[in-house]
BASEDREN-23670 format. One record per residue: residue number from 0; x, y, z of N, C-alpha, C, O in turn. Coordinates in steps of 0.02 Angstrom, whole numbers. Each point is the difference from the previous one (the first is absolute). Example, Ala and Ser with C-alpha at 12.3 -4.5 7.8 and 13.67 -1.06 7.14 Angstrom:
BEGIN
     i    neast   nnorth      nup   caeast   canorth     caup    ceast   cnorth      cup    oeast   onorth      oup
     0      660     -284      390      -45        59        0       45       60        0       52       -1       33
     1      -70       54      -69       42        59        3      -39       55       37       25       55        8
//
This chain:
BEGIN
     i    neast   nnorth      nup   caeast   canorth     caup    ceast   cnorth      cup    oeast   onorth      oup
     0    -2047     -328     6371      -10       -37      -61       66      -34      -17       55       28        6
     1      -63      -90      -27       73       -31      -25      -28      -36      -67      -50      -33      -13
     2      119       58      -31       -7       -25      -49       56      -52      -12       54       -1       30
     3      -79      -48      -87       61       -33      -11      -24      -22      -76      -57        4      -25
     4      120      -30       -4       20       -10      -67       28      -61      -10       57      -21        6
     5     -130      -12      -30       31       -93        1       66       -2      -52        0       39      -48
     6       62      -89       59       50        14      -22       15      -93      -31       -5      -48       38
     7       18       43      -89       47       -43      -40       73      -28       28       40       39       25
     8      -29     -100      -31       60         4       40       64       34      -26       49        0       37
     9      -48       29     -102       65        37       -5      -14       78       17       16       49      -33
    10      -41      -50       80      -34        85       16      -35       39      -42        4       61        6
    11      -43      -91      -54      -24        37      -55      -76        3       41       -6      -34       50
    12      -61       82      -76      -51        -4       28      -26      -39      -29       23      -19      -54
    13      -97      -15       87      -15       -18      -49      -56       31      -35      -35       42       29
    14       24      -62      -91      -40        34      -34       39        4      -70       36      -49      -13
    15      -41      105      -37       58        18      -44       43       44        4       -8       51      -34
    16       71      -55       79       49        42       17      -22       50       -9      -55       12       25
    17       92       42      -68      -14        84       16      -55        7        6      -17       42       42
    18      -26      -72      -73     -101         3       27      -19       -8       57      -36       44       22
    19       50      -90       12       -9       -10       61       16       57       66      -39       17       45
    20      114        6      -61        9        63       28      -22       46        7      -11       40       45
    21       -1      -48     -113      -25        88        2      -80      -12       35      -27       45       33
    22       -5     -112      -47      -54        17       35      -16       -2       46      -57       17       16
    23      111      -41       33       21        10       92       20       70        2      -12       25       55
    24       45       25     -106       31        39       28      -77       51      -24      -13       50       33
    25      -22      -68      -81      -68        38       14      -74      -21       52      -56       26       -5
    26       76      -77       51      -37        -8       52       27       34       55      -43       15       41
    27      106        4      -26       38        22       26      -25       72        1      -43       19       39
    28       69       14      -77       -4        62      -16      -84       15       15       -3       61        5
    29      -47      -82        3      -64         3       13      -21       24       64      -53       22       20
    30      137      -38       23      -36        16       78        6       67      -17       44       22      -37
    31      -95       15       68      -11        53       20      -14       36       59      -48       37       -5
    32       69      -38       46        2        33       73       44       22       -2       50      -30      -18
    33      -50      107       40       65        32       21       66      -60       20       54      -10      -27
    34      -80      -15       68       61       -40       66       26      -24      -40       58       -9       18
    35      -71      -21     -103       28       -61      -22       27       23      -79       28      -41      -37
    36      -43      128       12      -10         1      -77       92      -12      -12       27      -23      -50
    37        5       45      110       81        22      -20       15      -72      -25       10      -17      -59
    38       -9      -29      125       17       -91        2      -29      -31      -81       33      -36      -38
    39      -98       59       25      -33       -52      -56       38       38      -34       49      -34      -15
    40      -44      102      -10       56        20      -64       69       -9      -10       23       17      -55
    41       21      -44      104       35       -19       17        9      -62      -21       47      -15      -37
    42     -103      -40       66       10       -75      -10      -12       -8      -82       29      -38      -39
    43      -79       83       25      -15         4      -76       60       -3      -57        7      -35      -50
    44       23       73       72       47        36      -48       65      -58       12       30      -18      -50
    45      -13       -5      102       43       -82       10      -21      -18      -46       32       11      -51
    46     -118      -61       44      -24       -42      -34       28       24      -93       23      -38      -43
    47      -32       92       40      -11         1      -58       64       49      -50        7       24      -56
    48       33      -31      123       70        60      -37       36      -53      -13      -15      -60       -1
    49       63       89       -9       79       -15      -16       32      -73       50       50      -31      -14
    50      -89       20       65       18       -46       48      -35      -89      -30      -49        6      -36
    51       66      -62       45      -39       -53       -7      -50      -14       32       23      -15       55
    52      -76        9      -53      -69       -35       31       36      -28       76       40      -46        8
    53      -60       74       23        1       -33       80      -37      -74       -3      -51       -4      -35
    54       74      -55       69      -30       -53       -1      -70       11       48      -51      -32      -14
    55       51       62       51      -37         0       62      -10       78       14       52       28       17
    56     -111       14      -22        3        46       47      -58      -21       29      -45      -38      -19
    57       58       84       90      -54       -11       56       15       95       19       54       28        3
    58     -113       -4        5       -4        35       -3      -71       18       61      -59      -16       -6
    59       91       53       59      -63        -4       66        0       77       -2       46       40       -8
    60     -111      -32       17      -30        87       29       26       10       59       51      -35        1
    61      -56       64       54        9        14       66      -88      -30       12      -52        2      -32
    62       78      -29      101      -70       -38       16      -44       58       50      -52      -17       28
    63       80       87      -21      -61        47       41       32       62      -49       59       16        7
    64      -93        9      -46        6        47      -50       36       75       33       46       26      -31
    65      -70        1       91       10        34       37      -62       55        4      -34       14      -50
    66       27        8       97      -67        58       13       42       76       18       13       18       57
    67        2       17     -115       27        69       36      -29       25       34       32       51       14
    68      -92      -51       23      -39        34       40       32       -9       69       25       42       38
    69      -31     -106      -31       43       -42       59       82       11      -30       35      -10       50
    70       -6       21      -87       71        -1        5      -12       89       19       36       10       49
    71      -60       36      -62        8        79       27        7      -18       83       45       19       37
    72      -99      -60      -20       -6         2       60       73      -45       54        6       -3       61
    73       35      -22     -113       54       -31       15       54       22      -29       51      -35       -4
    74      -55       93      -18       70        46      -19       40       45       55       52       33       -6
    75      -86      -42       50       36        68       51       93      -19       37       43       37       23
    76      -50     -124      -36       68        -6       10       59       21      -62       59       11       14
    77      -89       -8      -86       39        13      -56       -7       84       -8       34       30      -42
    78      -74        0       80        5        90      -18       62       22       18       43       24      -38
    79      -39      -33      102       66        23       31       73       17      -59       33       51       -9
    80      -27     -129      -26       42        32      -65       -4       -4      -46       46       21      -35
    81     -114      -58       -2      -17        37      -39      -47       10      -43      -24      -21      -52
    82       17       90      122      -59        35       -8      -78      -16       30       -7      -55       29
    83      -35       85      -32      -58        -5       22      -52      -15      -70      -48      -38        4
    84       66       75      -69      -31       -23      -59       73      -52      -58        2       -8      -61
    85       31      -10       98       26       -46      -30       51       60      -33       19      -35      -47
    86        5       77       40       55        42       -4       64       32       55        9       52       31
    87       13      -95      -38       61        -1       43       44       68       10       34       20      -48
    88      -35       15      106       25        53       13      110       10        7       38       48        4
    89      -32     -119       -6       69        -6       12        4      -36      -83      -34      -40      -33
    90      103       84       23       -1       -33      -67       28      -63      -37      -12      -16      -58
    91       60      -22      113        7       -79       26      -35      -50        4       10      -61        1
    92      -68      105        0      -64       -90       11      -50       21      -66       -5       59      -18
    93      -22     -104       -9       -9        -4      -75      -91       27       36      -23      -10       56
    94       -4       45     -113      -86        20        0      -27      -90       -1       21      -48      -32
    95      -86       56       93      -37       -68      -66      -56       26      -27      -26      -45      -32
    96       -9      100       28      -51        35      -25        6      -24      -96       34       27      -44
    97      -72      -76       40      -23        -4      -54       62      -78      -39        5      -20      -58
    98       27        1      114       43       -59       -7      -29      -56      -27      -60        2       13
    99       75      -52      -46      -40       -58      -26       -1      -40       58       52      -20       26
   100     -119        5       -1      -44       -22       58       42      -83       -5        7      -25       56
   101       20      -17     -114       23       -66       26       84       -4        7       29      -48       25
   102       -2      100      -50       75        16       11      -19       24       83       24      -42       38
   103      -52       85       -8       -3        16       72      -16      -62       41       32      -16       49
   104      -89      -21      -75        4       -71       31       47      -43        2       13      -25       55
   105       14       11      -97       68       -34      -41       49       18       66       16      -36       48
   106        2      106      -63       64        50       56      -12      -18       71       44      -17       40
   107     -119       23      -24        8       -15       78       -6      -56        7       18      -17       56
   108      -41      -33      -93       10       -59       46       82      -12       -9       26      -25       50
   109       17       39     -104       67       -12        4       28       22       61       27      -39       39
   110      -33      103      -31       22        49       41      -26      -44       82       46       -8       40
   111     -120      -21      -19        1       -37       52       17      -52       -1      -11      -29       53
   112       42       -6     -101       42       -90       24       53       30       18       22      -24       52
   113       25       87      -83       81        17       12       19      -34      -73       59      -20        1
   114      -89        8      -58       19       -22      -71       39      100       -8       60       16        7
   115      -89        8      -15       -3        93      -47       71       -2       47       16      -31       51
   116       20       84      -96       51        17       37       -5       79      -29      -39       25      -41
   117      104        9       86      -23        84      -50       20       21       52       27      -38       40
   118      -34      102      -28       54        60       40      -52        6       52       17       27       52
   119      -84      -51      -57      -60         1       52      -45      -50       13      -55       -6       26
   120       99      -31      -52      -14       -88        7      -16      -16       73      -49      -37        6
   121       84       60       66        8       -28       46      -58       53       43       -4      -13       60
   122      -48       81      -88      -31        33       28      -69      -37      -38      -57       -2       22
   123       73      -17      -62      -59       -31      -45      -24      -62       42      -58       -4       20
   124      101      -38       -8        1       -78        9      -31       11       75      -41      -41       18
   125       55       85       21      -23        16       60     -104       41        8      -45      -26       33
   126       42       73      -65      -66        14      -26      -22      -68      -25      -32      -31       42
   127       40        3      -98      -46       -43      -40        7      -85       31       -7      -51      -33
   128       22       56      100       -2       -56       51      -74       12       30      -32      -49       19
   129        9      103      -15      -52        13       31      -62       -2      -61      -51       34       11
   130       56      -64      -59      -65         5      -33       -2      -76      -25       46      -41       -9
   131     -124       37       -1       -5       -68      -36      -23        6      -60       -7       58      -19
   132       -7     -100      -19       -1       -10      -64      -60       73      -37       10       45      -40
   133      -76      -69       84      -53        30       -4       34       89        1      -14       41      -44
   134       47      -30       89       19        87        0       55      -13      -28       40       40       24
   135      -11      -75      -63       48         2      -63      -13       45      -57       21       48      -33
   136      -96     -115       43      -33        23      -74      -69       57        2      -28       18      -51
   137       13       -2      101      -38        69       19       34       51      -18      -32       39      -35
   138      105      -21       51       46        54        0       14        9      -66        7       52      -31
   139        0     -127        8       18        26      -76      -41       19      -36        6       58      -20
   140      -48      -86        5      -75        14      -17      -23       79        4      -26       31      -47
   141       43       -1      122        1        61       11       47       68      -33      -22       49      -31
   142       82      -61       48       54        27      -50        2       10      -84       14       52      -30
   143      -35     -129       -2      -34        10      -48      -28       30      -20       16       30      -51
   144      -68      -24       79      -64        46      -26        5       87       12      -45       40      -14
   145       99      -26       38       19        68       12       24       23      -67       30      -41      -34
   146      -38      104       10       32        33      -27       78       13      -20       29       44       31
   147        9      -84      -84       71        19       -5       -6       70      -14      -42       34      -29
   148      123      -18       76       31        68      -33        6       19      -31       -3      -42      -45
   149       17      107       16       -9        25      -66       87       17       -8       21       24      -52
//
């Protein structure tokens, strides 16, 4: 989904300023799918905090939502460290059991261009060469839906 916010040429929206916002930042806030509630509360709270009206947001879903069924079935390269239910047995590599499913998407595709950097940046960038978009977003999808730690 992309949204956008017809804009005035001094960057104002159009419509009636703070009205206008807030009623992008309550179309916004409307998505509801797991994959997207963090991003829309997020973009929401831009629109309508302390910050000025963005001239322009564009704002895209992930275009394959992810299937944890198929990401379980594509976890066996991430058990090894961490974990088999997404709880990491070494205490160096972070849990994703119950991780926000578009920050894990977000991380690996960083982590496969060589953008992510980090103390496991260069074990990362090597794993997440081998996946495509689709088992990006399966895995996360999968991890997600696991149970955080207590």
């Amino acid at each position: 989904m992309i949204m956008h916010v017809p804009v005035f040429a001094r960057g104002r929206p159009a419509g009636r300023g703070p009205e206008r916002c807030t009623a992008a930042a309550a179309d916004i806030a409307r998505l509801t799918s797991r994959a997207t509630r963090g991003v829309a509360s997020l973009a929401a709270n831009l629109l309508v905090g302390t910050l000025p009206c963005v001239a322009l947001l564009a704002f895209t879903a992930p275009a394959h939502a992810g299937d944890p069924v198929a990401g379980l079935g594509k976890s066996a390269i991430c058990a090894s460290c961490h974990g088999p239910l997404g709880l990491s047995p070494v205490p160096t590599y972070p849990n994703l059991a119950g991780q926000n499913q578009l920050y894990l998407e977000y991380a690996l595709r960083l982590y496969r261009s060589g953008e992510r950097r980090g103390d496991q940046a260069g074990m990362m960038y090597t794993v997440a060469q081998a996946l495509s978009d689709t088992d990006i977003a399966d895995l996360s999808a999968y991890y997600a839906a696991l149970p955080r730690p207590d």
